[in-house]
C-alpha positions as protocol buffer text, in pm:
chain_id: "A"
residue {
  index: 1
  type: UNK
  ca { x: 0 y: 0 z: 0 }
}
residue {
  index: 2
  type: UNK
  ca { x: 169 y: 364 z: -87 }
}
residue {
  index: 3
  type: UNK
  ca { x: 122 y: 589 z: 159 }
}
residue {
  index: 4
  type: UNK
  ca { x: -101 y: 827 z: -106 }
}
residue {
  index: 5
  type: UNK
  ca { x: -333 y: 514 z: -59 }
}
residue {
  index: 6
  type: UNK
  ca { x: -285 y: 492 z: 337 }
}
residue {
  index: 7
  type: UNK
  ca { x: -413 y: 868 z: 361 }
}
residue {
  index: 8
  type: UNK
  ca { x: -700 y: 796 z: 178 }
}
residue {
  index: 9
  type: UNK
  ca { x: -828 y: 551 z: 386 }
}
residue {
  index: 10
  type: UNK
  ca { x: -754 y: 661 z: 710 }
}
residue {
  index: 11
  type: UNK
  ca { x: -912 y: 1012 z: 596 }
}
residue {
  index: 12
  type: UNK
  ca { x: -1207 y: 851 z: 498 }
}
residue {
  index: 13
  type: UNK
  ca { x: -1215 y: 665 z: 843 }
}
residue {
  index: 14
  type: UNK
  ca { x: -1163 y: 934 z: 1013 }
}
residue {
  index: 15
  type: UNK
  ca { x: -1419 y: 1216 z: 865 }
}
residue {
  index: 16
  type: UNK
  ca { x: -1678 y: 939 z: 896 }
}
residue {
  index: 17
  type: UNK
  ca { x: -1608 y: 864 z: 1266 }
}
residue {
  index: 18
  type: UNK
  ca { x: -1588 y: 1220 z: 1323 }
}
residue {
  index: 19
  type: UNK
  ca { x: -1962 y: 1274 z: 1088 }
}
residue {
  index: 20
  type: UNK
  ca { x: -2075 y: 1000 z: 1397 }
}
residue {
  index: 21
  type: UNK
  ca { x: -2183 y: 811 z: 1014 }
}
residue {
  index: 22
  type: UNK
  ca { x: -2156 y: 403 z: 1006 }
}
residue {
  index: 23
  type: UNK
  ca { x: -2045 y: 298 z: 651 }
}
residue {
  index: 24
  type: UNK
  ca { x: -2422 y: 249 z: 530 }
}
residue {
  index: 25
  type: UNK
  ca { x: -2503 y: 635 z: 639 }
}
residue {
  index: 26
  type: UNK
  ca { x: -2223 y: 710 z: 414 }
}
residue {
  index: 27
  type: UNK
  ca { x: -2305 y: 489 z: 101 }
}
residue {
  index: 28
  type: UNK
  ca { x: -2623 y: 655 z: 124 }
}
residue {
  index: 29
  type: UNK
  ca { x: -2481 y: 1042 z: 142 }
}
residue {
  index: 30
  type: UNK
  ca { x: -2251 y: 960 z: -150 }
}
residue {
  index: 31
  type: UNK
  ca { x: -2483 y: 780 z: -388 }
}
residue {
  index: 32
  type: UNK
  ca { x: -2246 y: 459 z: -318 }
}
residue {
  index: 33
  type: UNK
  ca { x: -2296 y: 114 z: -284 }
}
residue {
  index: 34
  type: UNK
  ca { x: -2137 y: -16 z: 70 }
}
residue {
  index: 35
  type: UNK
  ca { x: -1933 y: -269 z: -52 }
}
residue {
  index: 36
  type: UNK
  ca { x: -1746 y: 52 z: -260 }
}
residue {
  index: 37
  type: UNK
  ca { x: -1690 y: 281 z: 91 }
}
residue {
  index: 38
  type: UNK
  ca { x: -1565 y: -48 z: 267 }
}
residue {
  index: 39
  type: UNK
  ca { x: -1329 y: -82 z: -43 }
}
residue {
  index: 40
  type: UNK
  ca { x: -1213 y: 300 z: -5 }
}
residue {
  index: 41
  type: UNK
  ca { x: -1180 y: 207 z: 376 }
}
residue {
  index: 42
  type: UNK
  ca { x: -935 y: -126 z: 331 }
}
residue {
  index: 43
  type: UNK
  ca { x: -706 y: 52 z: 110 }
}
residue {
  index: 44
  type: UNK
  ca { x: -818 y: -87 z: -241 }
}
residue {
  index: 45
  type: UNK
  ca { x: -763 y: 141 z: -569 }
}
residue {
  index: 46
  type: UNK
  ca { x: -995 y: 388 z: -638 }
}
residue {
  index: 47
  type: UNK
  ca { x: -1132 y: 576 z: -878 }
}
residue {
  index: 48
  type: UNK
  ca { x: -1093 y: 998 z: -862 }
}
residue {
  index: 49
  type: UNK
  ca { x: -1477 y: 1032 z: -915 }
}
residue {
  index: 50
  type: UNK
  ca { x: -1587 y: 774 z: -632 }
}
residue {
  index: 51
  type: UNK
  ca { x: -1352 y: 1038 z: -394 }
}
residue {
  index: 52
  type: UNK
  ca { x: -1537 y: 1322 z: -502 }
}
residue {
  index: 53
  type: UNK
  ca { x: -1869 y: 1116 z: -393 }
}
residue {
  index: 54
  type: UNK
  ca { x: -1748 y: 1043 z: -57 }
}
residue {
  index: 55
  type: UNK
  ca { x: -1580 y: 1418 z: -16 }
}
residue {
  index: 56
  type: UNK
  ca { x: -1937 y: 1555 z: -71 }
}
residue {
  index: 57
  type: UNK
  ca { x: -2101 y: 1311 z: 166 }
}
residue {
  index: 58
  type: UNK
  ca { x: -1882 y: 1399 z: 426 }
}
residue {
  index: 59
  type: UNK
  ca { x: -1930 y: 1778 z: 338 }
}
residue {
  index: 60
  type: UNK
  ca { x: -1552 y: 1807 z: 303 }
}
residue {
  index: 61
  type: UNK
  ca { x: -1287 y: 1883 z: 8 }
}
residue {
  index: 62
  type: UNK
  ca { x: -1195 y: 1626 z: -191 }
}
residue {
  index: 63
  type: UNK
  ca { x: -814 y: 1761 z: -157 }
}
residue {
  index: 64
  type: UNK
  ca { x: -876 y: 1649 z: 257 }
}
residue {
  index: 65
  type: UNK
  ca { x: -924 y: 1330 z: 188 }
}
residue {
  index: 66
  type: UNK
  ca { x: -547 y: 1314 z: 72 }
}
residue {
  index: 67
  type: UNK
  ca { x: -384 y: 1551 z: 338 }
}
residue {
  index: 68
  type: UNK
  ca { x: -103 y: 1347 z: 532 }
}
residue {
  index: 69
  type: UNK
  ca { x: -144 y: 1358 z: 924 }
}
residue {
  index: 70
  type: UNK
  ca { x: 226 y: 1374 z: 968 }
}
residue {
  index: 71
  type: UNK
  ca { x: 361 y: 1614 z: 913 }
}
residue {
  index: 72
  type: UNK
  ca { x: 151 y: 1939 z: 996 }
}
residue {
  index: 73
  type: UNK
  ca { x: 106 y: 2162 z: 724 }
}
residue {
  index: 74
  type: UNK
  ca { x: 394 y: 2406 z: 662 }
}
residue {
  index: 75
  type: UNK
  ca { x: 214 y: 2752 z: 549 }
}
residue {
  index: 76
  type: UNK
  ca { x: 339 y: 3010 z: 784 }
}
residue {
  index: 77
  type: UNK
  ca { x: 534 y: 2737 z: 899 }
}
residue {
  index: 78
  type: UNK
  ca { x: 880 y: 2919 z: 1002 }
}
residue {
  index: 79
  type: UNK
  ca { x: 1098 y: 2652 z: 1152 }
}
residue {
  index: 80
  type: UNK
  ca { x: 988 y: 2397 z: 820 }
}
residue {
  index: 81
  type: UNK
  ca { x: 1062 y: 2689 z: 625 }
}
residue {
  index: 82
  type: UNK
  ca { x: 1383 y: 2731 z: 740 }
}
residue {
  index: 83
  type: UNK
  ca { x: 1444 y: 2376 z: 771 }
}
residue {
  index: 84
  type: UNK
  ca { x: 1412 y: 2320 z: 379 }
}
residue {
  index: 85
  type: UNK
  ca { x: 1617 y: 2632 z: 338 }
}
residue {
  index: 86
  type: UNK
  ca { x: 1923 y: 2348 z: 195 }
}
residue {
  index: 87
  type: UNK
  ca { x: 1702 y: 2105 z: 16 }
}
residue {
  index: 88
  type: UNK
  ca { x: 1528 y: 2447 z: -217 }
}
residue {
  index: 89
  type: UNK
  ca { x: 1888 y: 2587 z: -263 }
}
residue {
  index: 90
  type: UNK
  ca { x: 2040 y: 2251 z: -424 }
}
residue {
  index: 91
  type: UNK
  ca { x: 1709 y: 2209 z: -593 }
}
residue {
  index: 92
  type: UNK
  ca { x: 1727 y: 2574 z: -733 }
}
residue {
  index: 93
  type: UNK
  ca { x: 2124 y: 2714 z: -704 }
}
residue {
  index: 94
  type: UNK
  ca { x: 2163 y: 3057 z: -831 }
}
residue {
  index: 95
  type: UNK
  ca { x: 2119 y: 3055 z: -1196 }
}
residue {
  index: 96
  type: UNK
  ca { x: 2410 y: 3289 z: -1344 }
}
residue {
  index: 97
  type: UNK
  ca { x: 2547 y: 3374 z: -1736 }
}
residue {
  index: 98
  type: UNK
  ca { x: 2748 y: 3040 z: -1715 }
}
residue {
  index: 99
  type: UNK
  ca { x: 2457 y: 2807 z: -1583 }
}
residue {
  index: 100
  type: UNK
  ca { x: 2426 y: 2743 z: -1186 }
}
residue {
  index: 101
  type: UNK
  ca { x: 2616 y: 2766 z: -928 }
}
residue {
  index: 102
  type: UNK
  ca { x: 2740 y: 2375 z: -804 }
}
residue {
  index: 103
  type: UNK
  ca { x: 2981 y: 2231 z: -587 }
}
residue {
  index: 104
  type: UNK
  ca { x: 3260 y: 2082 z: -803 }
}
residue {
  index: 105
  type: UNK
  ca { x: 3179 y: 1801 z: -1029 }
}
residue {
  index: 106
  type: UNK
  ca { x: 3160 y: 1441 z: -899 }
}
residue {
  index: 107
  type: UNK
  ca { x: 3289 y: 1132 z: -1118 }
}
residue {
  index: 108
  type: UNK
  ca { x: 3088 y: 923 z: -1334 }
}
residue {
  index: 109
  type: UNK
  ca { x: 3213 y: 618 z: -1157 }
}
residue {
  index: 110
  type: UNK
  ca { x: 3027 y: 699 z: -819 }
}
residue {
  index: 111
  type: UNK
  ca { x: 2712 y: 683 z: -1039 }
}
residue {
  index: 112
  type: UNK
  ca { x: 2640 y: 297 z: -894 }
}
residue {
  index: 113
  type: UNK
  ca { x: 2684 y: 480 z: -512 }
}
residue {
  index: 114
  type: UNK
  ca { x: 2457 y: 727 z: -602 }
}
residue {
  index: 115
  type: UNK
  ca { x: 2181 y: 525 z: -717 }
}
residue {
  index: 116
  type: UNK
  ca { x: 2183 y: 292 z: -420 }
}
residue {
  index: 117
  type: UNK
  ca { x: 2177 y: 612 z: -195 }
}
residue {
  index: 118
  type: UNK
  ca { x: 1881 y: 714 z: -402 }
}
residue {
  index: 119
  type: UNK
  ca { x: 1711 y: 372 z: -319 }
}
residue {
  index: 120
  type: UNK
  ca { x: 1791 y: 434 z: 34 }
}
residue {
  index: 121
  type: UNK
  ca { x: 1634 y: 764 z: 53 }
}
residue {
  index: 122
  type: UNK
  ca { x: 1289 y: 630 z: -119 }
}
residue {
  index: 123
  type: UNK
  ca { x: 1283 y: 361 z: 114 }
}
residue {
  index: 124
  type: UNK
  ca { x: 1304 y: 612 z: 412 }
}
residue {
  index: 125
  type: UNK
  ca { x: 1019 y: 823 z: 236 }
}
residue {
  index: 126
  type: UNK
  ca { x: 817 y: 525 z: 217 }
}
residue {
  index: 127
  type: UNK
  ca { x: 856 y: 496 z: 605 }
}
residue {
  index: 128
  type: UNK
  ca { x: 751 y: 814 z: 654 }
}
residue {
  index: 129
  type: UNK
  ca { x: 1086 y: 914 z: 797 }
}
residue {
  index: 130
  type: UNK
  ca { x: 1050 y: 1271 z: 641 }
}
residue {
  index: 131
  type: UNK
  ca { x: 1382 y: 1451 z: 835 }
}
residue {
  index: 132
  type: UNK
  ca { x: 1614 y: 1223 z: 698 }
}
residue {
  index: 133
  type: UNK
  ca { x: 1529 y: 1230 z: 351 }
}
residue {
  index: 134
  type: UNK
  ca { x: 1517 y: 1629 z: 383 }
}
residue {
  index: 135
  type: UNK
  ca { x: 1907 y: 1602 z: 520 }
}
residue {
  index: 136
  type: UNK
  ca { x: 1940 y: 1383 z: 216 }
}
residue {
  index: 137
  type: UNK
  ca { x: 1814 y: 1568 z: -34 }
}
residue {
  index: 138
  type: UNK
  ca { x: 2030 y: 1861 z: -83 }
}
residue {
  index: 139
  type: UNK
  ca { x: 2327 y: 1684 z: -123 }
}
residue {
  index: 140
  type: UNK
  ca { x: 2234 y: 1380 z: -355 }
}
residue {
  index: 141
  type: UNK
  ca { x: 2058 y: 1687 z: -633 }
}
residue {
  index: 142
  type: UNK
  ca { x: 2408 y: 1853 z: -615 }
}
residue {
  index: 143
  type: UNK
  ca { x: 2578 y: 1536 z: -649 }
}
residue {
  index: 144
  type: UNK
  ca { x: 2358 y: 1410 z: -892 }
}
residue {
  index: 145
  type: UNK
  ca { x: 2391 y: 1747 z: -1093 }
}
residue {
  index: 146
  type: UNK
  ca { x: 2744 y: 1758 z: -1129 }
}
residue {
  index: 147
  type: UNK
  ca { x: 2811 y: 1431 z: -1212 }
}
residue {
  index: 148
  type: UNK
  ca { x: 2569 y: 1489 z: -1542 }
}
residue {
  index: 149
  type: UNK
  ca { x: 2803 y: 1802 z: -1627 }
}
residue {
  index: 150
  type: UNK
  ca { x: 3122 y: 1572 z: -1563 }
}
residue {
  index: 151
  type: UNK
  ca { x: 3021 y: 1345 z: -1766 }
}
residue {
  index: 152
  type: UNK
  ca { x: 3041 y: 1266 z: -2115 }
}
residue {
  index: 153
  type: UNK
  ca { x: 2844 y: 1015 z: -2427 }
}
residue {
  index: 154
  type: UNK
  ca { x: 2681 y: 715 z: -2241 }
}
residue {
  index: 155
  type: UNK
  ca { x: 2794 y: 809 z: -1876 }
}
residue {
  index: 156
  type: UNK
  ca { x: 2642 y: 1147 z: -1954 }
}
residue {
  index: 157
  type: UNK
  ca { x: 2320 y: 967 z: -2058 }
}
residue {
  index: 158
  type: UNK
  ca { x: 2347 y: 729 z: -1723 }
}
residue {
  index: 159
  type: UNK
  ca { x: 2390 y: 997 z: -1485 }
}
residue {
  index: 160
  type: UNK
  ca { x: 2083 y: 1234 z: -1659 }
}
residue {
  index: 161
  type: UNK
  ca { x: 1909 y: 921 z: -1571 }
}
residue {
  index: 162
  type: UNK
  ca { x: 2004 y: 924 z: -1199 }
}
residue {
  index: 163
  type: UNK
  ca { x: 1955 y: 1307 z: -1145 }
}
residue {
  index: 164
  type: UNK
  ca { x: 1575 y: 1263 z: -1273 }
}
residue {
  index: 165
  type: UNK
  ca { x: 1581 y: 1001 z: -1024 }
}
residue {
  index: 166
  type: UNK
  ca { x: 1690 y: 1174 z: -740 }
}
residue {
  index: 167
  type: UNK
  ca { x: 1423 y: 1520 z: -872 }
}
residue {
  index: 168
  type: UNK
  ca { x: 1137 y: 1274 z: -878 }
}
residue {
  index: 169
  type: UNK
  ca { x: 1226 y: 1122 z: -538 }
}
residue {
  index: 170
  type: UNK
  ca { x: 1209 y: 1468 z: -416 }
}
residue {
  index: 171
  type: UNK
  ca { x: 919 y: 1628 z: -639 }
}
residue {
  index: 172
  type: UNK
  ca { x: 724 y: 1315 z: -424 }
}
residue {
  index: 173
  type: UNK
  ca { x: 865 y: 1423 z: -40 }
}
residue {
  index: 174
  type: UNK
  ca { x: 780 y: 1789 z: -125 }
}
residue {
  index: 175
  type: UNK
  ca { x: 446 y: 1725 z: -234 }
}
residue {
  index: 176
  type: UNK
  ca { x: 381 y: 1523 z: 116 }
}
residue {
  index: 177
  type: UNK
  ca { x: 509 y: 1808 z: 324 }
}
residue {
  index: 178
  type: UNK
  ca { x: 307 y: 2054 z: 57 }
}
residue {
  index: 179
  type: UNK
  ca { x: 563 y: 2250 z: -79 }
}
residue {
  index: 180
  type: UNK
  ca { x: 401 y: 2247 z: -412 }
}
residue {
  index: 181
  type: UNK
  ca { x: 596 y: 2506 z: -614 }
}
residue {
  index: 182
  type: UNK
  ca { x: 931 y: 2315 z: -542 }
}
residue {
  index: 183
  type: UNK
  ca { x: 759 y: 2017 z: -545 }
}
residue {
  index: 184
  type: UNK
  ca { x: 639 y: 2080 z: -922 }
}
residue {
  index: 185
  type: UNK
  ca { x: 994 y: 2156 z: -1043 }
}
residue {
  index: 186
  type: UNK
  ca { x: 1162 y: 1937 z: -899 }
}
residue {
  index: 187
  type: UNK
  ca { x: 859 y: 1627 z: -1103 }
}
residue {
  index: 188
  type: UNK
  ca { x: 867 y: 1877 z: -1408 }
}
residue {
  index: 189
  type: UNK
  ca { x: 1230 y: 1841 z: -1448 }
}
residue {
  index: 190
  type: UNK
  ca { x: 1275 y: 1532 z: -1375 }
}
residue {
  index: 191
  type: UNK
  ca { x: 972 y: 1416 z: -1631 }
}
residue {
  index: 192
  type: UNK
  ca { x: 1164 y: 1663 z: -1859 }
}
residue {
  index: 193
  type: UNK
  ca { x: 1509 y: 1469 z: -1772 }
}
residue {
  index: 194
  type: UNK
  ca { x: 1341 y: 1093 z: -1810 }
}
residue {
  index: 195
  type: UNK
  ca { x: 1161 y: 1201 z: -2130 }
}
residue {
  index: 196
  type: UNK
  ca { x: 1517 y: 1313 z: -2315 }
}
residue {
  index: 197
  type: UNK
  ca { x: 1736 y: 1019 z: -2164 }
}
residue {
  index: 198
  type: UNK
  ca { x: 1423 y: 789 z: -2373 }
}
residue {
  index: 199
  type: UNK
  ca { x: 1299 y: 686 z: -2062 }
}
residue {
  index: 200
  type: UNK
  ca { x: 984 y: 724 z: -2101 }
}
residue {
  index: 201
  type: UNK
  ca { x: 842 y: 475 z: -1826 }
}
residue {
  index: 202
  type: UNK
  ca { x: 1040 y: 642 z: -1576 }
}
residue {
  index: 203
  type: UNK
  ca { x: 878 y: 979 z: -1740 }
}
residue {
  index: 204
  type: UNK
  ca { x: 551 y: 806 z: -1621 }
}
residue {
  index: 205
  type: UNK
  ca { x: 648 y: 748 z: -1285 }
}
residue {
  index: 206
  type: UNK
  ca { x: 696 y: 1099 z: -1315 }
}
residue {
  index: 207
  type: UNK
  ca { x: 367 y: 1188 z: -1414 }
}
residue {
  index: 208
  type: UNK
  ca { x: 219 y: 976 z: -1158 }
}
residue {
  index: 209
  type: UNK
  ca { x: 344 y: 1200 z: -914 }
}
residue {
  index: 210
  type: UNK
  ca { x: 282 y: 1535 z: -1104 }
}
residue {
  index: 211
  type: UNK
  ca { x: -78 y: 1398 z: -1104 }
}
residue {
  index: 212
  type: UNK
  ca { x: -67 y: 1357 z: -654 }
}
residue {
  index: 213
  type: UNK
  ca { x: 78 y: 1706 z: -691 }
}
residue {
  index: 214
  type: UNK
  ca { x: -255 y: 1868 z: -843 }
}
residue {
  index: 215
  type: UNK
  ca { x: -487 y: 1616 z: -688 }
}
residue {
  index: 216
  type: UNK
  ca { x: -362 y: 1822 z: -343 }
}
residue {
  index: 217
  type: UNK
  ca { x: -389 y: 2129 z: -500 }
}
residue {
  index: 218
  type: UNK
  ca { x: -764 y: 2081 z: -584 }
}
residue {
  index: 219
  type: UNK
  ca { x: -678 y: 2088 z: -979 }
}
residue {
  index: 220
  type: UNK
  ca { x: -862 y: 1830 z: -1018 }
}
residue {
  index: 221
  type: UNK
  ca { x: -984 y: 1846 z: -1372 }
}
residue {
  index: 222
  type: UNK
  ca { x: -607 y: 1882 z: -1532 }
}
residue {
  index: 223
  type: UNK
  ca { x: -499 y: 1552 z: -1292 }
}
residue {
  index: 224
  type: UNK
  ca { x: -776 y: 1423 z: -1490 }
}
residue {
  index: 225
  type: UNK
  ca { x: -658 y: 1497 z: -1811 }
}
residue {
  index: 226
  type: UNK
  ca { x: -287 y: 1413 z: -1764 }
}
residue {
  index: 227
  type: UNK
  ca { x: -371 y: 1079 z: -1680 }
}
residue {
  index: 228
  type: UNK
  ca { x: -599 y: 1032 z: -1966 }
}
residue {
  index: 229
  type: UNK
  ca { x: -372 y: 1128 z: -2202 }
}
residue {
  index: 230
  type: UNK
  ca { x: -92 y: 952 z: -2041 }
}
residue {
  index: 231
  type: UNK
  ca { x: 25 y: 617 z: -2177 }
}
residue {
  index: 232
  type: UNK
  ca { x: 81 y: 307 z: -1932 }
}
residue {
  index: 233
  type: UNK
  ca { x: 375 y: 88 z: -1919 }
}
């Protein structure tokens, strides 16, 4: 279960228990069978139209039925602010007339490193260990970065790949701790990345989080038609 899917039905739980509504009082409010609210409930796939259903039986936004309990939202949120201060600066350095500002450039032949540190730093986002992949971050997009400008012909291509990695990875934490503007770049770039390097599954993966990213921002109609006009892998 991702933990997009995990929100969902603990949300749904939760607004219920809160509307003092049994899962039949909220078939009934939504226009749902049972059987499709106790799906929502377990965790099973749905669809972006039975979610709007529930949201108005529950007399709530559909975009609050995707809001993470941990951690608090971070508008007007000074110490998270400050805390990401690192993680927006290596995602956007200081552009200048030669290109942005980086730390030196790394060698191709740490690409293998990199990539398992990448893996590492998914696998604490999945956990929902959210400080340690912000200390992460920074330092794996600058790596990540320079090692695309050191390189050259196929290790060039390799390490493109990795740095959309590493963007996509991050465009996914920032959209859980809703930072969407950095969030966006950070999946826009590395779509862009994916989509050049002719990976165009991984460009997917991409979109699959660009489409979280609106679904939190309410746009709900444009998730709607990404997806649609998205192919699947």
């Amino acid at each position: 279960m991702t933990s997009e899917t995990a929100e969902v039905r603990w949300n749904v739980k939760k607004f219920r228990r809160a509307a003092g509504m049994s899962q039949e009082g909220l078939a009934g409010a939504s226009g749902l069978s049972v059987k499709t609210v106790q799906k929502v409930e377990q965790g099973g796939h749905v669809l972006t139209e039975t979610l709007h259903a529930i949201a108005r039986g529950l007399g709530v936004p559909t975009s609050e039925l995707f809001a993470a309990g941990s951690p608090a939202p971070v508008v007007g949120d000074e110490a998270t602010r400050q805390s990401l201060v690192p993680l927006r600066t290596a995602l956007m350095p200081p552009m200048g007339i030669d290109g942005a500002l980086i730390q030196s450039p790394v060698g191709a032949e740490q690409l293998a490193d990199m990539r398992r540190e990448i893996m590492d730093t998914h696998a604490l986002y999945r956990a929902d260990e959210f400080d340690s992949v912000a200390k992460r971050l920074p330092g794996l997009l600058r790596k990540t970065d320079a090692a695309v400008s050191a390189a050259e012909n196929d290790e060039r291509h390799q390490a493109t790949i990795t740095h959309s990695l590493t963007l996509l990875v991050a465009g996914k934490y920032l959209t859980q701790v809703r930072q969407y503007d950095m969030a966006y770049h950070a999946l826009a770039e590395g779509i862009r990345l994916a989509r050049e390097a002719g990976k165009r599954q991984l460009a997917a993966t991409g979109v699959v989080g660009m489409c979280w990213l609106l679904l939190r921002q309410d746009r709900f109609a444009e998730c709607y038609q990404l997806a649609a006009t998205t192919p699947s892998w």
